[in-house]
Structures are given as structure tokens and as C-alpha cells.
C-alpha positions as CSV (number, residue, x, y, z in Angstrom):
1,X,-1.3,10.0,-7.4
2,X,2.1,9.0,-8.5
3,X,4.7,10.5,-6.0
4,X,8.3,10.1,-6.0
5,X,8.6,8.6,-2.6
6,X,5.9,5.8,-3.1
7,X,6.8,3.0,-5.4
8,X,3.7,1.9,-7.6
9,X,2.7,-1.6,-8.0
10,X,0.8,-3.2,-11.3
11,X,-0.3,-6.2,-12.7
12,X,3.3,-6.5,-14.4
13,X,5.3,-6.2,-11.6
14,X,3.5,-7.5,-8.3
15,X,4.6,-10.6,-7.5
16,X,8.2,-9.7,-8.2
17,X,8.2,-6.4,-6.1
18,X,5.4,-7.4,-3.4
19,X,5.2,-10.8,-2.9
20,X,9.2,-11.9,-3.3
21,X,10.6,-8.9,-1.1
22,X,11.8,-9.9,2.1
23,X,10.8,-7.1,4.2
24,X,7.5,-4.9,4.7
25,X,5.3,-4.0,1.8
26,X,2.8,-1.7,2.4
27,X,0.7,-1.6,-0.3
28,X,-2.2,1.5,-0.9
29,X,-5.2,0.3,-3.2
30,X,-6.9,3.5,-4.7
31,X,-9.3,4.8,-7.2
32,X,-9.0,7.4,-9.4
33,X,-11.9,10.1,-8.1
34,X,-11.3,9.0,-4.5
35,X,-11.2,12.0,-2.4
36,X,-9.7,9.4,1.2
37,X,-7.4,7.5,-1.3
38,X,-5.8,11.0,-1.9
39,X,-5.9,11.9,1.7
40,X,-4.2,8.6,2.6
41,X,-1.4,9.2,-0.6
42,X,-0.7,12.4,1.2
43,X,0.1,10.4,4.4
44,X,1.5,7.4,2.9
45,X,4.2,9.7,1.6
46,X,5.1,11.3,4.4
47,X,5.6,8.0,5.8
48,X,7.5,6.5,3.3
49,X,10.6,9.0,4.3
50,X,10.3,8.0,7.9
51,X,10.3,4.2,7.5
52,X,13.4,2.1,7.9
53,X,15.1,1.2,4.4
54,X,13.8,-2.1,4.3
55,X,9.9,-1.1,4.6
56,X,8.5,-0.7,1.3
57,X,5.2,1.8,0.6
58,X,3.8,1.7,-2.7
59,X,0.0,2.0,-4.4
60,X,-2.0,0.2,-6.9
61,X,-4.2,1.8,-8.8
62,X,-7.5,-0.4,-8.7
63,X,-8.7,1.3,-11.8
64,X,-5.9,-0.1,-14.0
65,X,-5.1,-2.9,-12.8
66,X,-8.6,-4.7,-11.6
67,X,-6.9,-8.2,-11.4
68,X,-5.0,-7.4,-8.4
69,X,-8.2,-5.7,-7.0
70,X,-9.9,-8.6,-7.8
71,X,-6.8,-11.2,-6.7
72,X,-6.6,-9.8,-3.1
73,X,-10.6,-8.9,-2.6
74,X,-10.6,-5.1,-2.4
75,X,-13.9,-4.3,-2.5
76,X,-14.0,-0.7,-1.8
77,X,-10.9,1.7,-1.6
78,X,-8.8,3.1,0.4
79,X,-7.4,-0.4,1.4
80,X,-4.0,-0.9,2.8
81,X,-2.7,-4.0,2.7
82,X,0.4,-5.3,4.2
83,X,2.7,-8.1,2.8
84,X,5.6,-10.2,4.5
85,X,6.9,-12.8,2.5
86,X,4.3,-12.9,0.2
87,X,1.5,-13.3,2.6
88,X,-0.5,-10.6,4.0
89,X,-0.3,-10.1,7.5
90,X,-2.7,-7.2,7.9
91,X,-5.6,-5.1,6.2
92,X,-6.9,-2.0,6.4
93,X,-9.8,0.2,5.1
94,X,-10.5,3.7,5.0
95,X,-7.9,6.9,6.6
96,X,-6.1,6.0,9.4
97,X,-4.3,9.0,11.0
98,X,-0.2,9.0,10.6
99,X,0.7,7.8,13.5
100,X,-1.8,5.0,13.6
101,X,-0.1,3.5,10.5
102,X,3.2,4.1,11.9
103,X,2.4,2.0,14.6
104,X,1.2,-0.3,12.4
105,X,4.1,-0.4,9.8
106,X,6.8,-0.6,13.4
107,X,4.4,-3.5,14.7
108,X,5.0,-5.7,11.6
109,X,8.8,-4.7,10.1
């Protein structure tokens, strides 16, 4: 699911990327096999180019890196989660439609 305008997150690089930036992280949890998670990517990207600079949209992927799953209790994917200094300040599961998570990604950067 790897696309050029999403950033992707792993075990080695989470808490320097994620939890130390100073702005908005929006971070997708997927699953290989997923059928939403690949909806949501689709979105997610288009998103990414209409964020301001300091918004960050990236993607774990929950089959590599289980820790992370496990560290921020995804239990079933797609989850977004989003991060501001360090600490989450919202969740979501499932597809949300574009311009829900735009709304969403404004409401908190």
C-alpha cells in the first residue's frame, strides 16, 4: 500500500516520527488483505496533498509491525489514529468519507 505521498511508520521509527513531531500525525493502521484499509489508503492520499505542511499522514502496517498494533490497542483495522505531541487525541475505525476526515484532520491541526 506504500504511496509516495503517505509516509510509512514502523516499529524502528515511531516514536521518532509520530510521537516527537510537533504537529498532526495521522496515522493509518492496515492489514494486508484488507479490502477498507485499501479504500481508506486511496483517500488518505488524496488527502495528504491537500493538508497543510505541517499535518503528517502516514500508515502502519499491522501485519509487520504487531508491537505497535498491540502498543496502541488496534484491534481490528482500518484504524486511524491521530497524534499531537505524542498523545492521541482521536480514533477512528472503519472508512470515513473524504471530507469527513478532512474535517477531522482541520478540527485538530
Amino acid at each position: 500500500m506504500s504511496d509516495a505521498a503517505l509516509a510509512e511508520f514502523d516499529e524502528g521509527n515511531f516514536d521518532e516520527t509520530v510521537l516527537s513531531a510537533d504537529g498532526l500525525v495521522v496515522v493509518d493502521f492496515w492489514g494486508e488483505g484488507c479490502i477498507p484499509c485499501k479504500q481508506l489508503g486511496k483517500i488518505l492520499s488524496q488527502l495528504a496533498t491537500e493538508v497543510p505542511p505541517d499535518v503528517r499522514i502516514g500508515t502502519v502496517n499491522t501485519n509487520e509491525n504487531p508491537n505497535l498494533a498491540l502498543r496502541f490497542g488496534i484491534r481490528g483495522v482500518p484504524a486511524l489514529l491521530f497524534f499531537k505531541k505524542g498523545a492521541v487525541v482521536d480514533m477512528r475505525t472503519g472508512v470515513d468519507r473524504r471530507l469527513v476526515l478532512k474535517k477531522l484532520i482541520e478540527a485538530h491541526a
